[in-house]
N, C-alpha and C positions, 0 to 999 in steps of 0.2 A: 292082654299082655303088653307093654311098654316094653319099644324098644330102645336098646343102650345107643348113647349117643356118643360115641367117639371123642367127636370134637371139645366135649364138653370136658375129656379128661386131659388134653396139652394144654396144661395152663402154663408153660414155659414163656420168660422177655427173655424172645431171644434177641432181643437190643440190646441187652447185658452181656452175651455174650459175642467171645472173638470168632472170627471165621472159620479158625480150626473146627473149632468144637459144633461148630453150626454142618461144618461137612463134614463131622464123625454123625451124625442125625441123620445126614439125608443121606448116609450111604447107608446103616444101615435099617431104614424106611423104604429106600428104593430099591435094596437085594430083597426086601420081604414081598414086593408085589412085580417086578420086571424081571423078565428074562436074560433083557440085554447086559450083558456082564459086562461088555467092551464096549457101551455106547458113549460117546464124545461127552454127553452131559456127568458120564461119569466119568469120565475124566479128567472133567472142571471139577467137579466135587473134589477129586486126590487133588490135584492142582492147591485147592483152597483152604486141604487142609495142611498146607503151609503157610498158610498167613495168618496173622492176627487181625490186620486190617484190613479196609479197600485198601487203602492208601501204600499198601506193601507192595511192594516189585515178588513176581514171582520170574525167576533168573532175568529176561530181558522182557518180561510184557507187565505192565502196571496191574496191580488186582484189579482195578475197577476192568479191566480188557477179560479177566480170566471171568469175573463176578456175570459179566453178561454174554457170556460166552457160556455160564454154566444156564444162566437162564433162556438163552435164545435154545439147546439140545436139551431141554427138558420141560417140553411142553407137554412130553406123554406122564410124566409122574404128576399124576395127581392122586394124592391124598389127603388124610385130613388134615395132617401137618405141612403138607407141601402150600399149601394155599397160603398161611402165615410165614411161613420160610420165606417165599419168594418175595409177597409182601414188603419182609423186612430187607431184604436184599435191596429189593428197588428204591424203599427208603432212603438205606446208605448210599446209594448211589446217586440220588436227588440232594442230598445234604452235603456229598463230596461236589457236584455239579456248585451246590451254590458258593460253596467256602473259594474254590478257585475262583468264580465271577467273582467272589470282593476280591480277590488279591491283584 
């Protein structure tokens, strides 16, 4: 018997998509396998999904502050989708890093 391979079914760029929509995903990914309802990393997730961008202000803290703030409180969600989520996270994060060093 062969078994189903998850991974092999997110075939989502989520480079296409804005932050919002990327923490309508991980939240609800991470209410299907954690208990923690009030944990800090999900609270970056709400956080982010008011942003479209890193580069968006969430009230006084820059996204890129909220973006690694959801990834430093969510080292316990791992899934199959968590693993390319965060991926692309750090991505953006390295591409904002480099756009400021030219300015």
């Amino acid at each position: 018997m062969k078994l189903f391979n998850k991974e092999k079914l997110d075939t989502t760029d989520y480079s296409a998509l804005p932050l919002s929509k990327i923490a309508t995903i991980i939240k609800v990914d991470w209410e299907e396998i954690n208990d923690e309802k009030n944990s800090y990393g999900l609270e970056m997730a709400n956080a982010m999904q008011e942003l479209n961008s890193i580069e968006d202000d969430y009230y006084l803290d820059p996204g890129i502050r909220v973006v690694f703030g959801f990834l430093e409180f969510s080292k316990n969600w791992r899934t199959y989708k968590s693993k390319r989520i965060k991926a692309d996270l750090k991505r953006r994060i390295e591409e904002l890093n480099k756009k400021l060093k030219k300015q």
